[in-house]
C-alpha positions as a Markdown table, in Angstrom:
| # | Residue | x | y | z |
|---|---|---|---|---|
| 1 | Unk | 61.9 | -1.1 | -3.9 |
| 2 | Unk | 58.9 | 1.0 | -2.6 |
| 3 | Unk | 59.2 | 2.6 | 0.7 |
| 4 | Unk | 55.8 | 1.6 | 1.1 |
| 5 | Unk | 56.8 | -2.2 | 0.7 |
| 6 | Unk | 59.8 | -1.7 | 3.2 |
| 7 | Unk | 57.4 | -0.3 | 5.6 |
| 8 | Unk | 55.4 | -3.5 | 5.4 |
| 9 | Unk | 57.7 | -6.0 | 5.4 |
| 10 | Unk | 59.3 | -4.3 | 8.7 |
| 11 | Unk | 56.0 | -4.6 | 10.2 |
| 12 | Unk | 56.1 | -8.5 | 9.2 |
| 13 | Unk | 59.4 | -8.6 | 10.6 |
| 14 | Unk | 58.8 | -6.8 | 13.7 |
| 15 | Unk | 55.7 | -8.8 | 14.4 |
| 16 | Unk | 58.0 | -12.2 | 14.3 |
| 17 | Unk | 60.8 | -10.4 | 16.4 |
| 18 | Unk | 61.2 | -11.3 | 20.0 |
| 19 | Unk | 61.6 | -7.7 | 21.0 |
| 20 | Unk | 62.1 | -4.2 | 19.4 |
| 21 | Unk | 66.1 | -4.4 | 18.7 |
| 22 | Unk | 65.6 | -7.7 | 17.4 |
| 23 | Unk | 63.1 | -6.0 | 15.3 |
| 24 | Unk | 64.9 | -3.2 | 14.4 |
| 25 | Unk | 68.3 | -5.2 | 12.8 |
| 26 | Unk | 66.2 | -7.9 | 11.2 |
| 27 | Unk | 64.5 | -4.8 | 9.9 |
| 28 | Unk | 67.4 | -3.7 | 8.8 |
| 29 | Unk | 68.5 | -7.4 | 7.3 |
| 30 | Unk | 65.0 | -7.1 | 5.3 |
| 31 | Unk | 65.7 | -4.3 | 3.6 |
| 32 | Unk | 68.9 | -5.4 | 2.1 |
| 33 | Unk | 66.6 | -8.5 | 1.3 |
| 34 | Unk | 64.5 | -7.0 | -0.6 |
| 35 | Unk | 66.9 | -4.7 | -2.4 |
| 36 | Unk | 68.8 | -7.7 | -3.2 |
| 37 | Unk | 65.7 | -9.3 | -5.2 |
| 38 | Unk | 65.0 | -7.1 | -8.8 |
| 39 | Unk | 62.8 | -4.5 | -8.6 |
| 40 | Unk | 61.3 | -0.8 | -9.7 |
| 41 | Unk | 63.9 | 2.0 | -10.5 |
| 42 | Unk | 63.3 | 4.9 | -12.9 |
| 43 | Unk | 65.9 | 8.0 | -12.1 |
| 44 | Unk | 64.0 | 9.9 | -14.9 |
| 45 | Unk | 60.7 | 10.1 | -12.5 |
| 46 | Unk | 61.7 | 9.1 | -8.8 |
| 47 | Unk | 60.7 | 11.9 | -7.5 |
| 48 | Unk | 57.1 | 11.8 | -9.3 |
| 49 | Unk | 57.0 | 8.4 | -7.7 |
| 50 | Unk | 59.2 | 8.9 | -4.6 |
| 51 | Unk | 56.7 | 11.7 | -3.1 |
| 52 | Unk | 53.3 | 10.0 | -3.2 |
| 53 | Unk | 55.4 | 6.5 | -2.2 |
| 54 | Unk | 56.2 | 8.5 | 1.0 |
| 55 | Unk | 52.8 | 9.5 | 1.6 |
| 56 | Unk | 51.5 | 6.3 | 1.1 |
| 57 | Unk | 54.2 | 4.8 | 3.0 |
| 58 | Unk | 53.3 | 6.9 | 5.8 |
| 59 | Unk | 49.8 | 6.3 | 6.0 |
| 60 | Unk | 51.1 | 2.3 | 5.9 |
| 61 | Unk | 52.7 | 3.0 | 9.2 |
| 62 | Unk | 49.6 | 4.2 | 10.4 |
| 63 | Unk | 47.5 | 1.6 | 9.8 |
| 64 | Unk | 49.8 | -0.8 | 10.9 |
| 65 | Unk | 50.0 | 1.2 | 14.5 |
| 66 | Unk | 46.5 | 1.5 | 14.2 |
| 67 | Unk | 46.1 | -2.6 | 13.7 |
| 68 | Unk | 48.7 | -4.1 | 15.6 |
| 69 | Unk | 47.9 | -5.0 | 19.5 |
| 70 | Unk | 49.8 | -2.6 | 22.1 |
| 71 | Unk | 51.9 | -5.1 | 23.6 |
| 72 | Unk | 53.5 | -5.4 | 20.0 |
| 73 | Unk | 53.4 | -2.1 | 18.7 |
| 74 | Unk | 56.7 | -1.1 | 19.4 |
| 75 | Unk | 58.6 | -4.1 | 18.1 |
| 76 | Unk | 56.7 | -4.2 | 14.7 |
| 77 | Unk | 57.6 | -0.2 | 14.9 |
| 78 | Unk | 61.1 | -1.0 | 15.3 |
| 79 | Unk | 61.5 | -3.7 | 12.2 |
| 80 | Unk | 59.5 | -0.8 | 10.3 |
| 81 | Unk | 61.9 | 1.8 | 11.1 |
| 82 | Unk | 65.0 | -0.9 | 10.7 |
| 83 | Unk | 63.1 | -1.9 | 7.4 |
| 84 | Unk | 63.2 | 2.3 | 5.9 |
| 85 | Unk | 66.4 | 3.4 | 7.8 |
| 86 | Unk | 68.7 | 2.2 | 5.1 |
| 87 | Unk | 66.9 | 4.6 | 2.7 |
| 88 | Unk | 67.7 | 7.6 | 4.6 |
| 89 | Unk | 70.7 | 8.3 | 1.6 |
| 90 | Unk | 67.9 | 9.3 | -0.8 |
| 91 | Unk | 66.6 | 12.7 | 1.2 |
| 92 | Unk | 70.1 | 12.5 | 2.8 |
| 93 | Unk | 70.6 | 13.5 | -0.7 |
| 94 | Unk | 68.2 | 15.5 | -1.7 |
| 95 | Unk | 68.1 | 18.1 | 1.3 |
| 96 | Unk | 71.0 | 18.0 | 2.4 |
| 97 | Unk | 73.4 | 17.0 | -0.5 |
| 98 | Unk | 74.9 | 13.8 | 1.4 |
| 99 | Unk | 74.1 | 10.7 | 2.5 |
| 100 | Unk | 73.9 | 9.9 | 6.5 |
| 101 | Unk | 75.8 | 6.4 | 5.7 |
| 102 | Unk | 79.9 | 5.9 | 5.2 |
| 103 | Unk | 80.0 | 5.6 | 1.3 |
| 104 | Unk | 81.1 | 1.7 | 1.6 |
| 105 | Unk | 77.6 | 1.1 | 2.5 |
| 106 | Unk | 76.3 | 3.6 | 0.0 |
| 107 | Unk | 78.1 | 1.5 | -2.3 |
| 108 | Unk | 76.8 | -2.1 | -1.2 |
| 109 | Unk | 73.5 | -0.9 | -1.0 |
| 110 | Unk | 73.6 | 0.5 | -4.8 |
| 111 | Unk | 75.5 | -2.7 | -6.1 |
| 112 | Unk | 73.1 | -5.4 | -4.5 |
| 113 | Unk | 70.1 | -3.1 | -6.5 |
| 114 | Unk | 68.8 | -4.9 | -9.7 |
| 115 | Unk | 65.6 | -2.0 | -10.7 |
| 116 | Unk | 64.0 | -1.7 | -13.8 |
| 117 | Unk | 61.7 | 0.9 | -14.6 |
| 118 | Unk | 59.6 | -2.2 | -16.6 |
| 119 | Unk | 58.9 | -3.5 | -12.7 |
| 120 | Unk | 56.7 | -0.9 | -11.4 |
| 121 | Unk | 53.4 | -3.2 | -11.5 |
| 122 | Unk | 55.8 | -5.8 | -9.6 |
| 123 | Unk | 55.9 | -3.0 | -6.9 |
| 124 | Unk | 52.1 | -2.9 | -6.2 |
| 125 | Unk | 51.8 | -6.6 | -6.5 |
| 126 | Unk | 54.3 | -6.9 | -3.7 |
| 127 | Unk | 52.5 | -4.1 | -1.6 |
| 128 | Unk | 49.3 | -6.1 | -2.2 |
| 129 | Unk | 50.9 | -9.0 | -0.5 |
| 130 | Unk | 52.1 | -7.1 | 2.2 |
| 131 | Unk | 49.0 | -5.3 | 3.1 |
| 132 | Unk | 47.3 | -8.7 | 2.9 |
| 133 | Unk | 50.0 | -10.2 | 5.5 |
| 134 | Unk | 49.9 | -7.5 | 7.5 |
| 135 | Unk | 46.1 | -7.5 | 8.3 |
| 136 | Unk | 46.0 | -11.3 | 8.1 |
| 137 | Unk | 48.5 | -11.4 | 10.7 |
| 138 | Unk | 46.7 | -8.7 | 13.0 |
| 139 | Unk | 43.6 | -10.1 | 13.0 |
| 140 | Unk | 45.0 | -13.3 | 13.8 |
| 141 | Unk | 46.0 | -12.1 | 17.1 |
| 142 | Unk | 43.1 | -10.0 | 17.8 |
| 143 | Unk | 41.3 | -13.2 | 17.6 |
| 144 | Unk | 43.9 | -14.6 | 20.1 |
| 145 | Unk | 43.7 | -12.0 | 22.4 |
| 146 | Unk | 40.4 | -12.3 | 22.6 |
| 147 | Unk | 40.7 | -15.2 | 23.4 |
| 148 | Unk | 42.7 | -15.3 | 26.3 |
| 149 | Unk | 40.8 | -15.1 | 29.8 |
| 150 | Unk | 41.1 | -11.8 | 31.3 |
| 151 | Unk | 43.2 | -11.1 | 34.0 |
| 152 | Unk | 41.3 | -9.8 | 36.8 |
């Protein structure tokens, strides 16, 4: 899966958490969920996929900063970072030749992994639904907030 789609849906998770370390193992939860359900995978170009995934996935948690109300920002930060943090074996990897994670959850997390590298249009498709979510949700409780009477 898409770091930019993990990203998302942590930010749909953290928004429907009750507070930030709620957000952050149900992050966590969603990740595996995702993983779980078949998906993207191409070892012959990761990397020429992996890079500008990151970038974009970055930018994602921008925008969602950016668009999410302060009182919720941190949780929906939280199921973000819970949401990517099982991905930390790839660079793990990479710069420093190891992952961060014992190797038994190394190994769950590659054998729940179904990817394809047929299932890259799947990817945006998802991300599409996310970003959708995501800003339907925020402006929902914009409007809310706006709502409300002001304290004063």
């Amino acid at each position: 899966m898409l770091i930019t789609n993990h990203v998302l849906s942590g930010a749909l998770v953290g928004r429907a958490a009750p507070g930030p370390a709620t957000a952050l193992l149900a992050g966590v939860g969603s990740h595996f969920a995702l993983d779980v359900v078949p998906h993207w995978g191409d070892d012959s170009i990761f990397l020429q996929v992996a890079v500008p995934d990151g970038l974009v996935g970055l930018g994602a948690i921008a925008w969602v900063w950016r668009t999410t109300e302060a009182d919720a920002r941190v949780r929906v930060l939280a199921g973000v970072v819970g949401a990517c943090l099982p991905d930390l074996d790839k660079p793990g990897r990479l710069f420093f030749g190891a992952s961060p994670f014992p190797a038994a959850v190394d190994a769950f997390h590659v054998r729940i992994q179904h990817e394809s590298p047929r299932r890259l249009p799947q990817e945006f498709l998802v991300a599409a639904a996310g970003v959708l979510a995501v800003r339907g949700l925020s402006r929902a409780a914009s409007r809310r907030a706006a709502r409300r009477p002001s304290r004063g």
